[in-house]
SEPA-256467 format. One record per residue (C-alpha): residue number from 1; x, z, y. Coordinates in Angstrom, 3 decimals. Layout:
// SEPA-256467
- num; east; up; north
- NUM; X; Z; Y
...
END
This chain:
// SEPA-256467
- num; east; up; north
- 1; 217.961; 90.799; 147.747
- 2; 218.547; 87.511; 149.753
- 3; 214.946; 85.327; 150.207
- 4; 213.408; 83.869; 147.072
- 5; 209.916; 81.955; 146.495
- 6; 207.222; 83.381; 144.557
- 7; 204.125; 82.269; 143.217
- 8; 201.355; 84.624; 143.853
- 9; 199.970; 85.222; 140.494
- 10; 197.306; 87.905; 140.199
- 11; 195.734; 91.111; 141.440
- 12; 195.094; 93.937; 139.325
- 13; 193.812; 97.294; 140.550
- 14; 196.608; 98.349; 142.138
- 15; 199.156; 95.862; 142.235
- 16; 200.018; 92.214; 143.290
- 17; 202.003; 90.380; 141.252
- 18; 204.239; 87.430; 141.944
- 19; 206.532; 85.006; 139.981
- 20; 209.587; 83.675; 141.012
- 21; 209.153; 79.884; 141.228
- 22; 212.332; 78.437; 140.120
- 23; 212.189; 81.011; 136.954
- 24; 208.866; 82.601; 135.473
- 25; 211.039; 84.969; 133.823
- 26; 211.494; 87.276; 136.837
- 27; 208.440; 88.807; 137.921
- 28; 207.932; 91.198; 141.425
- 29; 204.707; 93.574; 141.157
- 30; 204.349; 95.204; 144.634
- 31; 201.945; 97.770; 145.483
- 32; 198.229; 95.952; 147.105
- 33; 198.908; 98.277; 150.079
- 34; 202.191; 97.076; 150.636
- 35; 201.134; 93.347; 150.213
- 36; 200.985; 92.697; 154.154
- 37; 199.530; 89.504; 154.111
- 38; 196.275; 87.451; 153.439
- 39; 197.863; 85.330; 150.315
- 40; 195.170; 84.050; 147.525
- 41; 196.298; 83.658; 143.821
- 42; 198.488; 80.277; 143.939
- 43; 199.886; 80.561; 146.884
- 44; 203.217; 79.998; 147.341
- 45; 205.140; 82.968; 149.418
- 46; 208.264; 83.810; 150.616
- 47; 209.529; 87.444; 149.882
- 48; 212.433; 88.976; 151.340
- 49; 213.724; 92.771; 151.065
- 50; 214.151; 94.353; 154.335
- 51; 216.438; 97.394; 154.269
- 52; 215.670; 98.762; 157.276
- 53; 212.348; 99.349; 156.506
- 54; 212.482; 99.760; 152.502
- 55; 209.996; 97.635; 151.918
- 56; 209.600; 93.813; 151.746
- 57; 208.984; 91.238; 154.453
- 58; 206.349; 88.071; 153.033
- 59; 205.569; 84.824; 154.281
- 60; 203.081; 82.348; 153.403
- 61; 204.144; 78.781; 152.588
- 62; 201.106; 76.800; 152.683
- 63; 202.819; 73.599; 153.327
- 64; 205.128; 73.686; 150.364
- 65; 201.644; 75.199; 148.295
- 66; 199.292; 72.638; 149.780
- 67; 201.840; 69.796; 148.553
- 68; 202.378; 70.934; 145.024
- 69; 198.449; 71.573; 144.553
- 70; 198.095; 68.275; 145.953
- 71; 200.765; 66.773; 143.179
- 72; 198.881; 68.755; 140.130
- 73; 195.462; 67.091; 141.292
- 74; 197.207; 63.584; 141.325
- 75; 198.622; 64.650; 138.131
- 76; 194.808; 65.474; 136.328
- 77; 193.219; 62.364; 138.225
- 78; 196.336; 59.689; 136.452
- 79; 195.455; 61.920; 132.887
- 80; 191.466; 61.061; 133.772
- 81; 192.539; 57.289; 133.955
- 82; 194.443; 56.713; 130.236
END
């Protein structure tokens, strides 16, 4: 699995799962205890599949998340306006 974007999209008891960002249609549900880093729900987060350790390797992307929340507020304050 080469590096692909996700959108962190909910915990449930056991799991996290994530949406890919360029299609909603693939999802990734890894274990919490697996989950290795401090990501909140809307986060953006890089996921890659490291063979060496079976398991997955993730990276936060709160530049590319901070700009896209910042683009959906901008989006709901023009809506407020008309």
């Amino acid at each position: 699995m080469a590096t692909k974007k996700y959108i962190l999209d909910r915990f449930d008891d056991f799991f996290v799962i994530l949406f890919e960002k360029n299609n909603k249609a693939n999802k990734l549900v890894i274990l919490k205890e697996k989950f290795t880093i401090e990501a909140k729900i809307g986060d953006l987060v890089e996921v890659h599949k490291n063979e060496d350790k079976s398991g997955y390797d993730f990276k936060i992307l709160k530049e590319e998340t901070n700009e896209t929340k910042q683009r959906l507020l901008d989006l709901i304050e023009g809506m407020k306006k008309e």
